[in-house]
Each structure stands twice: as structure tokens, then as C-alpha cells.
Backbone bond lengths (Angstrom), bond angles and torsions (degrees), N, CA, C in turn:
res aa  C-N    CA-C-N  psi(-1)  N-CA   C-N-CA  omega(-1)  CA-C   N-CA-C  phi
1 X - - - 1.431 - - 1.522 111.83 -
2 X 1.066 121.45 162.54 1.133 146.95 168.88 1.684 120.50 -65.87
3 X 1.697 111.01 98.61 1.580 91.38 -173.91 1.811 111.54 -102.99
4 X 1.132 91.89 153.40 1.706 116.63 176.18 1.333 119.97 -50.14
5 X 1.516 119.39 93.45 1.624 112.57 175.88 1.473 115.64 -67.55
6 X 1.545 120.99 -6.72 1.057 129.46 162.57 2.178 131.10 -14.95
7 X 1.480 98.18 -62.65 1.240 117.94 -176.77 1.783 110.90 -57.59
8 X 1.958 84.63 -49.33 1.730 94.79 -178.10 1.545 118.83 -68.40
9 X 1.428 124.12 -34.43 1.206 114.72 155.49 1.223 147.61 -51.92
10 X 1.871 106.48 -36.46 1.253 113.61 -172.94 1.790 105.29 -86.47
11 X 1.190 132.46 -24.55 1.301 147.45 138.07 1.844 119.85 -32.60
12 X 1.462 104.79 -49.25 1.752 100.57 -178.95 1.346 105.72 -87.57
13 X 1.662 125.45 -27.59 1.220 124.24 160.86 1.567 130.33 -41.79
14 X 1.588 101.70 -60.78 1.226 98.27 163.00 1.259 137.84 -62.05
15 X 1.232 115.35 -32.94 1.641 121.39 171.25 1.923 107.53 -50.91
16 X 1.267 121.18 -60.89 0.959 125.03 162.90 1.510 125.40 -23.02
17 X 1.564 105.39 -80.40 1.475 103.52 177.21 1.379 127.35 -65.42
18 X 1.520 100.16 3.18 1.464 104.92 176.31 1.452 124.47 76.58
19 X 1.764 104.66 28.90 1.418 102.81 -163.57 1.830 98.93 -111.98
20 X 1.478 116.20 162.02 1.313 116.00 172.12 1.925 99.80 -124.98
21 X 1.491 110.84 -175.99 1.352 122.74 170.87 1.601 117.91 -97.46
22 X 1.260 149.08 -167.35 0.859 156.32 70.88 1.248 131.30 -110.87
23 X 1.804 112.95 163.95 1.259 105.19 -165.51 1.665 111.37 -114.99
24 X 1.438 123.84 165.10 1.535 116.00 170.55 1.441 88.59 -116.35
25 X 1.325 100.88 178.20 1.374 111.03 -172.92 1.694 104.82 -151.56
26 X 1.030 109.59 129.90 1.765 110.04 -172.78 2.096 88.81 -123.46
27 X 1.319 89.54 -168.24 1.769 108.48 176.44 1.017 100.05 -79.47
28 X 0.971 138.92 -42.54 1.968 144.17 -154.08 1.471 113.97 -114.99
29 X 1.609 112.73 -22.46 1.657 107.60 -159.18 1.854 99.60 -154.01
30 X 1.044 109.47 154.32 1.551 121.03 -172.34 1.906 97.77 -125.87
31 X 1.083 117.19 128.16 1.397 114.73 -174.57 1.491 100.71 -127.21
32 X 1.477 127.32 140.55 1.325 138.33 156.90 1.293 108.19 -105.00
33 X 1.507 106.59 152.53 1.320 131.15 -162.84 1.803 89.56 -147.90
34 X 1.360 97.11 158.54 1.846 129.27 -164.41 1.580 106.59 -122.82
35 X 1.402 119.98 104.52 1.334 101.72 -177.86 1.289 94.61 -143.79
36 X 1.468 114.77 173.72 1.982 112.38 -169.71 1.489 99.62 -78.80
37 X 1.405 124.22 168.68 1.121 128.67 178.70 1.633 104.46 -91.00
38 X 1.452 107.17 130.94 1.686 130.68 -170.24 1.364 111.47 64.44
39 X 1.901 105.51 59.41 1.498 109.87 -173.84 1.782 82.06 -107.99
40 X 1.380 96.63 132.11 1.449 99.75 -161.24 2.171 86.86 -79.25
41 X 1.293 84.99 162.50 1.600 110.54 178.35 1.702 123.08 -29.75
42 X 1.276 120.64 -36.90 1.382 128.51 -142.10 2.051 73.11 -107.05
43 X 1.117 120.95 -58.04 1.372 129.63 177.57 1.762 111.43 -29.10
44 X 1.289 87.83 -60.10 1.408 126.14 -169.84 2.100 99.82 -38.45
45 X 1.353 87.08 -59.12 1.462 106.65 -153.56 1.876 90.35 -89.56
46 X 1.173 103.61 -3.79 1.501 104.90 159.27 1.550 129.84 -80.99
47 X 1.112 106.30 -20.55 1.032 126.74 161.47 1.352 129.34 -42.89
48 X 1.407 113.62 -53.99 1.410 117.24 169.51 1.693 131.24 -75.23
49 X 1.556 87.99 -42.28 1.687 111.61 155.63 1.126 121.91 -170.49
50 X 1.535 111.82 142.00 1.388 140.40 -167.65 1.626 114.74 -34.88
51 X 1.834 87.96 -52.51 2.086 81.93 170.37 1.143 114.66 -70.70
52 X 1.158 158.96 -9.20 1.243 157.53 -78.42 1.950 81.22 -154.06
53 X 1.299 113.63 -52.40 1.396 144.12 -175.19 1.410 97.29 -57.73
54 X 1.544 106.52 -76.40 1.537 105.41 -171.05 1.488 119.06 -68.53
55 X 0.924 113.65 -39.73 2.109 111.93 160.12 1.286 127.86 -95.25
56 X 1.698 97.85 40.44 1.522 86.94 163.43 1.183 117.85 -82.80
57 X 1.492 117.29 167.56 1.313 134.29 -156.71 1.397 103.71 -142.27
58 X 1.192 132.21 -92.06 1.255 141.47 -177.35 1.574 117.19 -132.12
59 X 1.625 108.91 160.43 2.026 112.18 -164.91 1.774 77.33 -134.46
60 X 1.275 82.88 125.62 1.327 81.22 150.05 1.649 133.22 -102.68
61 X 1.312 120.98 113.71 1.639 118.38 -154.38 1.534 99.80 -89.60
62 X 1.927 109.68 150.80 1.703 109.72 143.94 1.408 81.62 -169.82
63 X 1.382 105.21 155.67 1.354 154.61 154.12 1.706 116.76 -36.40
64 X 1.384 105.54 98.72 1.983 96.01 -169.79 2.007 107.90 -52.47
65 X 0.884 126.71 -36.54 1.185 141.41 -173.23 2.032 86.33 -50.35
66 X 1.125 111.50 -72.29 1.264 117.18 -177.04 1.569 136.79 -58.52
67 X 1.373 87.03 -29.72 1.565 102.88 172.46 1.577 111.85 -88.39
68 X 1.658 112.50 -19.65 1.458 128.30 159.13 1.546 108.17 -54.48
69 X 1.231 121.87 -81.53 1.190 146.23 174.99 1.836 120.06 -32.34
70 X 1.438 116.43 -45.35 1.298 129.58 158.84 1.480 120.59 -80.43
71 X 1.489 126.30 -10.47 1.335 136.03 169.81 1.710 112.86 59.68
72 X 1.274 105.66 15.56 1.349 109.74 156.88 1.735 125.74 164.77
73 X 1.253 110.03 153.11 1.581 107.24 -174.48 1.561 119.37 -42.81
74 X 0.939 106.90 -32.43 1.855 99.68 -170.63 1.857 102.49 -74.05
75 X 1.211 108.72 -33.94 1.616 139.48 -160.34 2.097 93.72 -70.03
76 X 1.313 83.13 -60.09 1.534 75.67 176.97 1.551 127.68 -84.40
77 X 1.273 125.16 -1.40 1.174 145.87 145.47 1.416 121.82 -34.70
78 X 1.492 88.48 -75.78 1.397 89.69 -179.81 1.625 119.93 -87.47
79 X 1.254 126.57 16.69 1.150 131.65 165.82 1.684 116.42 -95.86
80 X 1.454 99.07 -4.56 1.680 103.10 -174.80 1.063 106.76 98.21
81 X 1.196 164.06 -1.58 1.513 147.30 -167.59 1.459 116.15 -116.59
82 X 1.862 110.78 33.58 1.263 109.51 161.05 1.353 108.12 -157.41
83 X 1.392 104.23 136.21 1.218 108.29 -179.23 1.591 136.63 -113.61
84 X 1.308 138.10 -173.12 1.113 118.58 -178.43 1.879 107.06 -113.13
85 X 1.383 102.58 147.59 1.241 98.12 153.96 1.370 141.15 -108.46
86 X 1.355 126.19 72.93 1.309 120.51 -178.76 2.018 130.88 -41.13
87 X 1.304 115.49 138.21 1.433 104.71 149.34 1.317 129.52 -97.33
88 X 1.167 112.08 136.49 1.623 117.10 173.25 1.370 114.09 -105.49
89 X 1.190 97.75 148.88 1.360 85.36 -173.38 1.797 103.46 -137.13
């Protein structure tokens, strides 16, 4: 068959513009978001919405590999492999 240069573009594209993903995660739905690479946290979460920006508070971070691997948020929590990001201000 015929394979899809699809993946490799949208991959060298981003490298280029210097952009990364992140993801949210609800009960029902998994959402990606597009943000520049070393867009600090508070930015980040602006992204989705504007208040979201001005009252941020805390992210909670992990690693998909890890959150793969532990088969779920609470799981990798308490195994260590997520952390928080606070703002200080």
C-alpha cells in the first residue's frame, strides 16, 4: 500500500515553527492544544481560555509515556510521575 506522508509533514512542520502539543483530559474527551515551545504554564492554559490565563493557579504535569504505562491519572500520581506546576508570584 501506499503510505501517508501526512504524519511526516505535520511532525517537520512543527519542529520548524517551533511549536509543541499539549493535552487536557476530561471523563468523556481528550483535547489537544498548539502552543510555542517554552510557553510558560499560565500562557499555556490561556490557550484554551482567556480566564483560564488570569487565574491560573496550578497544572498538574506527566509525561504520556507514563500516564500510558500507569493506565491512569490517579495511578501515576501516586507513583511519582506527575507533578505540579505552581505560580508564584
Amino acid at each position: 500500500g501506499i503510505t501517508s506522508m501526512f504524519p511526516k509533514i505535520i511532525t517537520t512542520g512543527y519542529k520548524m515553527l517551533h511549536l509543541i502539543r499539549f493535552f487536557t483530559a476530561g471523563q468523556d474527551e481528550v483535547k489537544a492544544w498548539t502552543i510555542r515551545e517554552k510557553t510558560k504554564a499560565p500562557q499555556a492554559a490561556g490557550t484554551i481560555h482567556t480566564d483560564f490565563e488570569r487565574g491560573f493557579i496550578m497544572a498538574e504535569v506527566m509525561h504520556f509515556p507514563d500516564f500510558k504505562e500507569h493506565g491512569s491519572e490517579v495511578r501515576s500520581t501516586c507513583v511519582g510521575f506527575a507533578w505540579h506546576i505552581l505560580l508564584i508570584s
